[in-house]
C-alpha positions, 0 to 999 in steps of 0.5 A: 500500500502506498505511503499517504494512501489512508487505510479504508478497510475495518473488519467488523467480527460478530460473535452473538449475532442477536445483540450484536449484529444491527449495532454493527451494522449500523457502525458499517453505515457510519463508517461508509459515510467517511469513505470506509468499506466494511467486513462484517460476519462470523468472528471465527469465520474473519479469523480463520480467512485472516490472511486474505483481508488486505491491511485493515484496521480490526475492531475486536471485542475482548482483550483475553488470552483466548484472543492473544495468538490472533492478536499476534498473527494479524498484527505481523500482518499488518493489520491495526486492533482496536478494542472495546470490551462486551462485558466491560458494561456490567462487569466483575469486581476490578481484581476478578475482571482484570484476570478474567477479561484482560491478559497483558500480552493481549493488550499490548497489541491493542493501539485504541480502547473504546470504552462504554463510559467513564466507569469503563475508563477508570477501570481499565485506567486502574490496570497494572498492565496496561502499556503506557500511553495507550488511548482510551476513548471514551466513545461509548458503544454502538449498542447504546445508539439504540437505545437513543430515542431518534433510533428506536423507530428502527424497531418499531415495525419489530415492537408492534409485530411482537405486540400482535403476536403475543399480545399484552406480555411480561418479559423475563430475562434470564442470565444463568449461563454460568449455571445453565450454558449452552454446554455443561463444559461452558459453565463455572464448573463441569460436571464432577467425574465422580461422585464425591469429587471436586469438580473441576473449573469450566470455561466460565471461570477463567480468570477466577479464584476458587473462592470467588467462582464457587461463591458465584456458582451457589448464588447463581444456582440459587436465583436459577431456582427463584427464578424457575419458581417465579414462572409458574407463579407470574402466570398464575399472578398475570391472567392477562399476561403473556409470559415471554422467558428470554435466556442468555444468548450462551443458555440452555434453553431446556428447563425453560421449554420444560417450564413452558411445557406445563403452562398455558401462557409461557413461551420461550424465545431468543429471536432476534435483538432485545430491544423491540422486546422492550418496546413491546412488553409492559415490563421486564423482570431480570436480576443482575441483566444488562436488559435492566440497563437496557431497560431503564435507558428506554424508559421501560419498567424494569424489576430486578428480583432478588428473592435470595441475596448476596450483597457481594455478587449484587452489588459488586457484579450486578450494582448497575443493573441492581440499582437503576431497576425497582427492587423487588426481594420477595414474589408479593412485592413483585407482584404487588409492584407488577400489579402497579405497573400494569395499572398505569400507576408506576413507570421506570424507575427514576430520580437523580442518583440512578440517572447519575449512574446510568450516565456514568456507565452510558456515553453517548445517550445525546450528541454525536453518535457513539457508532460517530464518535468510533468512526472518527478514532478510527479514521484517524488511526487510517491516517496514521497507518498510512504515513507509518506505513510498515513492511509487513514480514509474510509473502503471499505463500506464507500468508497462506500457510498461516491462514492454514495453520488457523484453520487446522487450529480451529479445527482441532479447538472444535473437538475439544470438550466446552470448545466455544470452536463447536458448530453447533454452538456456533450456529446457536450464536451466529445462525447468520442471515441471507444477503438480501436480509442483510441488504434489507436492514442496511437500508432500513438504519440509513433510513433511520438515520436520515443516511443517503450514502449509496453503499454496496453489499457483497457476500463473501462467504455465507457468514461474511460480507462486505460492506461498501461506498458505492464507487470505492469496491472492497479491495480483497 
């Protein structure tokens, strides 16, 4: 690539293709505007064809070991890696989240960090590891953006189509999947090999202590119970309510089909992004769920129920969500709360100190963007590759050797038992979309957003495709 030419390539991977799609979607039409083509898809998929993308400039998702060997194989590349951090919104205790959710090699290859909000910022700030002088922007996340209100009538066709579906319903969002995942290996701890025995960490637990893992294993487990109480219940509290159980993206959604299975008014779904969920319903029940925050920026009435409590679970993981919701510690203060709602007596929960939390936590909520603060990091970053521009070490023979030696790893790493590399838990997160419905939401968020940039969409493979300015093709 020639010197003073700006890098105009961002590769945009997906990993839970119902929260995080249409924000990054959304982040690929910001990025167009300003003269950037996309690469959006599958995330095992994009590393695994690392190789063939030309020098670009990586928006990744995490800073944890399982991301350091690619990490170092697109830096020699040449390619530039930016990060936020998914669960950096509502997340563990700093000491917990450092060793869970940050390795020091890992982020030594990261130029930019994007953070949530000035919460996020202070706590990466306070990382014993982080290399001197690395930006931290605060940007907030393109996820927030739909939360805004010039944004929801994105979901609005969504909301109502729901709302004829199901009728007047009650949203339970569920986040066991430290205790309930997709697979038992994925949990805090996998099955015992014997009766009797320790059990051993599952792949939850990385980066915690003992102590701390078994404490959050038997709370977790105690509110999983609570909650496949609260069902039956809700049902028989609500008549006129359509009880709709929402798991975690990475849950089983077995025992909930086994509730469901027994009541007339429960149904089961992960379809599609929360959001015009919230639109819809007339209220949701969470504990410790980022929903709750979700909830509470859309003036949605949210109640966290916290029938069996552990103050240093609730407040010191699950503060933001705990805290900006109605608290509710036993089912008759849920119902009576929930009867309230239902009457039109109570609305969001409100007042100064939450609004001061949630803005603490939450950037961009007003003003530009935070898919349009991103975009102007990174186009400064393409600048900044272009006048430093480096020899990139791999021939074109040896670019594919290592795109061979990926696709072997990911390979043998999908056999392995709690592998998050097995196909089938990688279509649970990443089912994937035609291109035409790809093409279909593009012009819906430009339409949204008021965008008239001519872009165009191609698919590379069926779970990646590119996104580009009309006239400026992605160079492949």
């Amino acid at each position: 690539m020639a010197i003073g030419r700006k890098i105009s390539t961002l590769l945009i991977p997906v990993e839970n293709q119902v929260r995080e799609l249409d924000p990054k979607l959304l982040l690929a039409c910001i990025a167009a505007r300003r003269g950037f083509s996309s690469v959006i898809g599958s995330r095992r998929e994009m590393e695994m064809r690392i190789d063939a993308f030309p020098r670009s400039i990586y928006l990744s998702k995490s800073m944890t070991v399982r991301s350091l060997l690619f990490f170092q194989v697109a830096h020699r590349l040449g390619h530039e890696i930016i990060t936020w951090d998914e669960e950096a919104l509502v997340h563990l205790p700093a000491e917990t989240y450092f060793s869970r959710r940050l390795h020091p090699s890992a982020i030594g290859y990261v130029s930019r960090l994007l953070a949530w909000g000035e919460d996020n910022a202070e706590l990466w700030r306070r990382y014993p590891a982080l290399p001197t002088g690395t930006p931290i922007h605060v940007t907030g996340n393109p996820r927030g953006d739909f939360l805004r209100p010039e944004l929801r009538r994105f979901h609005q066709a969504e909301a109502r189509a729901l709302r004829e579906e199901y009728g007047s319903f009650i949203l339970v969002n569920t986040n066991f999947n430290h205790v309930n995942a997709f697979g038992p290996d994925m949990n805090l701890f996998k099955p015992a090999a014997k009766p009797g025995r320790r059990p051993a960490f599952g792949r939850a637990a990385r980066g915690m202590s003992r102590a701390y893992a078994e404490g959050l294993r038997d709370h977790k487990l105690a509110v999983f119970e609570a909650f496949q109480e609260l069902i039956p219940r809700l049902e028989a509290a609500c008549p006129d309510q359509t009880i709709v159980v929402r798991p975690h993206p990475t849950e089983n959604h077995a025992v909930y089909r086994r509730i469901a299975a027994g009541c007339r008014r429960v149904r089961v779904t992960n379809e599609g992004n929360v959001v015009p969920w919230l639109m819809a319903t007339r209220a949701v029940i969470h504990n410790g769920c980022t929903t709750g925050v979700e909830a509470y920026a859309l003036g949605v009435p949210a109640l966290s129920y916290r029938a069996t409590v552990n103050e240093a679970y609730d407040y010191g993981f699950y503060r933001l969500p705990n805290l900006i919701s109605h608290q509710c510690f036993d089912f008759a203060q849920l119902r009576d709360r929930l009867g309230e709602i239902l009457a039109g007596k109570l609305g969001a929960a409100g007042g100064d100190a939450r609004q001061a939390l949630f803005a603490r936590h939450m950037a961009a909520q007003d003003g530009p963007l935070a898919c349009e603060r991103i975009v102007a990091v990174i186009e400064g970053i393409g600048q900044q590759m272009a006048a430093c521009a480096r020899r990139i070490p791999f021939q074109r023979q040896q670019r594919w050797l290592i795109g061979q030696g990926l696709h072997a790893l990911r390979h043998v790493k999908a056999k392995l038992p709690g592998s998050h590399n097995r196909p089938e838990f990688q279509r649970h997160r990443y089912p994937g979309l035609p291109l035409e419905a790809l093409r279909a939401k593009l012009q819906k968020l430009q339409q949204t957003i008021g965008d008239d940039t001519a872009i165009d969409t191609q698919k590379i493979t069926d779970a990646i495709f590119t996104i580009s300015p009309k006239g400026c093709p992605f160079e492949g």
